[in-house]
C-alpha positions in Angstrom: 110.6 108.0 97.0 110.6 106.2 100.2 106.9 105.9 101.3 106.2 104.6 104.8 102.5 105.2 105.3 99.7 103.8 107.1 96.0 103.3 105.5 93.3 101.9 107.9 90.2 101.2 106.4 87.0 100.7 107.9 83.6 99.4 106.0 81.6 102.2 106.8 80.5 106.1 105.7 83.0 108.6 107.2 80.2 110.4 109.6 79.4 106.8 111.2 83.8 106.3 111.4 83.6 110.3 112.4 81.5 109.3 115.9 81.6 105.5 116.5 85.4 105.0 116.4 88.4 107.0 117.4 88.0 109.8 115.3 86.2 110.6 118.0 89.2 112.2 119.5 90.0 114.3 116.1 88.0 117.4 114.6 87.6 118.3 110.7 90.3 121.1 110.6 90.4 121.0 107.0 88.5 119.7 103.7 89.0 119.8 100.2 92.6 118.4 100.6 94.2 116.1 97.7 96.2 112.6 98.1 99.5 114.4 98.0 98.5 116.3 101.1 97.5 113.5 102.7 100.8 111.9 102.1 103.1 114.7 102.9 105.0 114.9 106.5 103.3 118.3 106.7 100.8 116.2 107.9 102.4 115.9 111.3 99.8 113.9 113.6 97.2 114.6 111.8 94.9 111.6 109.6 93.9 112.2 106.0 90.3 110.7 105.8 88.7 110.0 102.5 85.8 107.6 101.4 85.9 105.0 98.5 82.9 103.2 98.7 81.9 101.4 101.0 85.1 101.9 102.6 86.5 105.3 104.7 89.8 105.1 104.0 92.1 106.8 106.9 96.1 107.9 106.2 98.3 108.3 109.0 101.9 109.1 108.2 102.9 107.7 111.6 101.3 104.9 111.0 100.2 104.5 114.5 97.5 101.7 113.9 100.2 99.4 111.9 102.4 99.9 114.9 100.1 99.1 117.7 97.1 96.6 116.6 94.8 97.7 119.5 92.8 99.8 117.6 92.0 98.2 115.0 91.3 95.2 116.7 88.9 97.5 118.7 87.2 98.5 116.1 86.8 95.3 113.7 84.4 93.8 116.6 82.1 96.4 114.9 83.1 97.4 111.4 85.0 95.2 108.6 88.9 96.7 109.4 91.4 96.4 106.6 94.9 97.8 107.6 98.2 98.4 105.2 101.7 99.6 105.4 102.7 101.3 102.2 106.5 100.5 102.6 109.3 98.6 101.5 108.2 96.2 104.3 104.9 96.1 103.5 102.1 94.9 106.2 98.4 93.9 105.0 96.0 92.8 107.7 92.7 91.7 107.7 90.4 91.3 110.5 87.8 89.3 111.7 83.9 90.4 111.5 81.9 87.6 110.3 78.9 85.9 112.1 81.4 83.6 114.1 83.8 85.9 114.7 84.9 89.7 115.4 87.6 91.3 115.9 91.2 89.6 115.6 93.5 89.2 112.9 92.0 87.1 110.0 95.2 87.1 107.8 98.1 88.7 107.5 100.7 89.6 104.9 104.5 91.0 106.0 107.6 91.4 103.6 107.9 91.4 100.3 108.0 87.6 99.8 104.6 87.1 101.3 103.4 89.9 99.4 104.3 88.0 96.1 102.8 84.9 97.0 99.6 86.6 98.6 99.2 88.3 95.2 99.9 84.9 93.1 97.2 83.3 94.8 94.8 86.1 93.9 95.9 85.3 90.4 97.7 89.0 90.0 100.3 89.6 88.5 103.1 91.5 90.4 104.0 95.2 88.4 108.0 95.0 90.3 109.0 93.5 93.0 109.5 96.7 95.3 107.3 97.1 98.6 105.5 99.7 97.6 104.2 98.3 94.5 103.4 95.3 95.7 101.6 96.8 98.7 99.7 99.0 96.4 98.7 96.3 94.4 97.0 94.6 97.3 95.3 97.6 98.2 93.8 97.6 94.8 92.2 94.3 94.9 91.3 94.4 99.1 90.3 98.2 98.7 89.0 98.6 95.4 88.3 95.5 93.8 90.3 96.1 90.8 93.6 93.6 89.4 94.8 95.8 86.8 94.8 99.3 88.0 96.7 101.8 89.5 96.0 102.7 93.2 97.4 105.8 92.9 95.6 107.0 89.7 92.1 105.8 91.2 91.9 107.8 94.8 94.5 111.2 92.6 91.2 112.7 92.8 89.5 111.8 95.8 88.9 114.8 97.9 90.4 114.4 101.5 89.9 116.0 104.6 92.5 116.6 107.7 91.6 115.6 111.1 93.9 117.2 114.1 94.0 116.0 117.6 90.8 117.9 119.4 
């Protein structure tokens, strides 16, 4: 399977994402909603918003905030903002909110190769060398602090809820 997925997360509890960032411009049309709904293009352009904490953890199948950076640029001068592109040509970014700097890109990891290295440096070692995995893997340690797991497996049974355009 071919993902091609965005995941934004934001260092926060869902009701303070709910009113302080974009999610603003969404309502709760649904709850109760596991990963593989989330995931599915049945989605449409709706987001598929669960919380791990301490992070809210919001999937877009358009990925619209991998795409165009303004947002979560926006929104990292108030919140730690994580951002990933589960692909083949995978995108990790993290952004800037220390007490020197908000908002920005702090680092950033594109392609496969840079996914490798970014993973040997955390001392990890790589499951394949496919996109996804490697993406997944990084959104393991960044996400959930884990080196060994399987990203999938932990959020499975996460309950999600859908947000629709208001």
């Amino acid at each position: 399977m071919a993902w091609n997925i965005g995941l934004l997360c934001i260092k926060a509890e869902p009701t303070v994402v709910e009113k302080e960032t974009y999610l603003d411009i969404y309502y709760k049309s649904k709850d109760g909603l596991h990963f593989e709904d989330i995931t599915s293009v049945t989605m449409g352009s709706a987001l598929g918003v669960g919380y791990v904490e301490p992070w809210t953890l919001i999937f877009d199948i358009n990925a619209r905030f991998i795409l165009d950076e303004k947002l979560p640029i926006e929104v990292s001068k108030k919140y730690k903002v994580k951002t990933f592109w589960i692909s083949e040509s995978l995108i990790y970014r993290d952004y800037h909110f220390g007490i020197f700097k908000k908002g920005g890109i702090k680092t950033e990891v594109k392609g496969i190769e840079s996914g490798l290295k970014y993973l040997s440096s955390k001392g990890i070692k790589t499951k394949d060398k496919w996109g996804e995995t490697i993406i997944f893997q990084i959104i393991e340690k960044e996400i959930l602090n884990k080196t060994d797991g399987d990203f999938v497996g932990s959020i499975w049974s996460l309950p999600f809820a859908k947000y629709d355009l208001d």
